[in-house]
N, C-alpha and C positions, 0 to 999 in steps of 0.2 A: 479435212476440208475446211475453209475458213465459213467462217458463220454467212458471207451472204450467199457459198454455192449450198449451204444448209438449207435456208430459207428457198432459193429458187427452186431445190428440187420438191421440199414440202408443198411449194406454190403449186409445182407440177401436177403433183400427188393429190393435191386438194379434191375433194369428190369423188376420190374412187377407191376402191377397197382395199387399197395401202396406206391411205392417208393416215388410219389410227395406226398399222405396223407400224410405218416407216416416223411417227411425232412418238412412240413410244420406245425406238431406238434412239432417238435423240433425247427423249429421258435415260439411257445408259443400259435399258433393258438388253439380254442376250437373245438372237435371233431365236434360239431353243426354248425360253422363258415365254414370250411372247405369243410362238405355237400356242403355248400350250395352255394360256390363260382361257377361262371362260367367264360369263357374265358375273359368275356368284361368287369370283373374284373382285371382284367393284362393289365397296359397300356403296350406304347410301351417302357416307360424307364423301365419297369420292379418294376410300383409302385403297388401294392397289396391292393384294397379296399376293406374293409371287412366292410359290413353294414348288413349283414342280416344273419338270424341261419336257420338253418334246424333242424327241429324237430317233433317229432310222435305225432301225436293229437291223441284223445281220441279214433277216429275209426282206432287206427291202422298204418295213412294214413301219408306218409309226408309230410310237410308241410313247408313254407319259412314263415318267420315271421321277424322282428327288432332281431336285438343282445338282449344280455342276459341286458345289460345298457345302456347308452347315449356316457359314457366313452371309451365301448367294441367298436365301433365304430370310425375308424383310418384304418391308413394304414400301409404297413409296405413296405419296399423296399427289392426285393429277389436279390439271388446271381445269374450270368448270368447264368448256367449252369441250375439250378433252371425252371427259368425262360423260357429259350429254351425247357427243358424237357417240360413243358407244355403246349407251343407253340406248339410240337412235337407230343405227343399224341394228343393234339386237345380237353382236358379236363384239369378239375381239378378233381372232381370226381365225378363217374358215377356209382353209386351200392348203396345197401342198408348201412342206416345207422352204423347197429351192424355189420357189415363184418371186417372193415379195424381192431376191437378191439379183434374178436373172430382171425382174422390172426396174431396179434400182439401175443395172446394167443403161439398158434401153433410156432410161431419163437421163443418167448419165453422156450418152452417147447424141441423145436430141440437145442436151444444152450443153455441150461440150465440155465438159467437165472430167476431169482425168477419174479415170475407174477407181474405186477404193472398194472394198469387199463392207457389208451392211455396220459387222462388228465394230468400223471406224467410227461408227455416230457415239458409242462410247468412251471412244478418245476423245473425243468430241467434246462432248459431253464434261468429260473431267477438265479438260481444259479450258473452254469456257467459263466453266464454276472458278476454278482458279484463277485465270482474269478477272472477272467479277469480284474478287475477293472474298470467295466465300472460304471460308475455314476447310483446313484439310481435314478436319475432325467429321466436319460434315458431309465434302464432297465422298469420304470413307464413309461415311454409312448412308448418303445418296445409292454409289455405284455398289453400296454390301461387299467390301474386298476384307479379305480379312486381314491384311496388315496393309499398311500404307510402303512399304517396300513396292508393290507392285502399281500400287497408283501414280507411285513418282517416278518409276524408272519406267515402266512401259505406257501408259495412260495420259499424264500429264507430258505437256511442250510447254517447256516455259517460251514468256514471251517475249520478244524482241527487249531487251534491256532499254535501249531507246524509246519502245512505245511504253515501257511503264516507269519510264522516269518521264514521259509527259504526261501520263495517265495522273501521276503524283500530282504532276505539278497546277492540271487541270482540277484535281479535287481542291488541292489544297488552294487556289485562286479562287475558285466558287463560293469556299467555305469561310476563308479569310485574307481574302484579296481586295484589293481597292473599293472596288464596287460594292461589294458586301460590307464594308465598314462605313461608304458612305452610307447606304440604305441604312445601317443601324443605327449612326450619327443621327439621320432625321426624323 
């Protein structure tokens, strides 16, 4: 998805008992991770311990179990606002597994937006960071993969070659472009 149908479905979401799911899949969290979190997962600096998955066993039933690797396993720090919402509710989340993906569905469907399954907000997710130019060293221990093989070939889209040879040329105009040299001149 490109970041502003990101933003309209969180818009969508806002106030209703997806809105922490669905902003902590765009942190890169696995649908399964996310189950399975509960409050005494959230310190009070607002660090994120993610060790266990939620998942449907065989009878149907589900079940808490280890993350999907050793790697999956890590934390992540949320934003305050994040972080309060979940305080606030008094959950992370509380309902059946396939809910928050069939609601994804439905917001999808109200804003027209082509269907993508929850797990894209991690593609998402890394891509973004890569844009932004955050370090691959970091978006790899952001999304906990344990080698960057899988971050770069399934995970990351690079971006239009075009948009970041103007992305360049816009940093480097801000930073040391006309304007900037006369403001320092004066």
């Amino acid at each position: 998805p490109t970041e502003e149908e990101v933003q309209a479905i969180l818009r969508e979401v806002a106030g209703t008992k997806y809105e922490v799911f669905f902003r902590l899949a765009v942190y890169g969290l696995r649908r399964s991770e996310i189950a399975a979190l509960t409050l005494s997962d959230l310190s009070d600096d607002n660090v994120l311990t993610i060790n266990k998955a939620m998942v449907t066993d065989g009878n149907n039933k589900n079940v808490i179990k280890s993350t999907k690797t050793t790697e999956s396993t890590g934390t992540i720090v949320l934003d305050d606002g994040l972080a309060d919402l979940i305080r606030e509710q008094g959950y992370i989340w509380d309902g059946y597994i396939s809910k928050p993906y069939e609601h994804l569905q439905r917001v999808q469907d109200k804003l027209g937006i082509p269907r993508f399954p929850l797990h894209t907000f991690r593609h998402f997710m890394a891509s973004y960071l890569h844009n932004m130019w955050v370090p691959d060293k970091q978006i790899l221990a952001i999304g906990r993969w344990k080698t960057d093989h899988v971050m770069k070939t399934v995970y990351q889209h690079e971006m239009e070659m075009e948009e970041a040879k103007q992305e360049v040329a816009d940093i480097f105009g801000t930073k040391f472009g006309t304007k900037n040299q006369k403001a320092i001149n004066e």
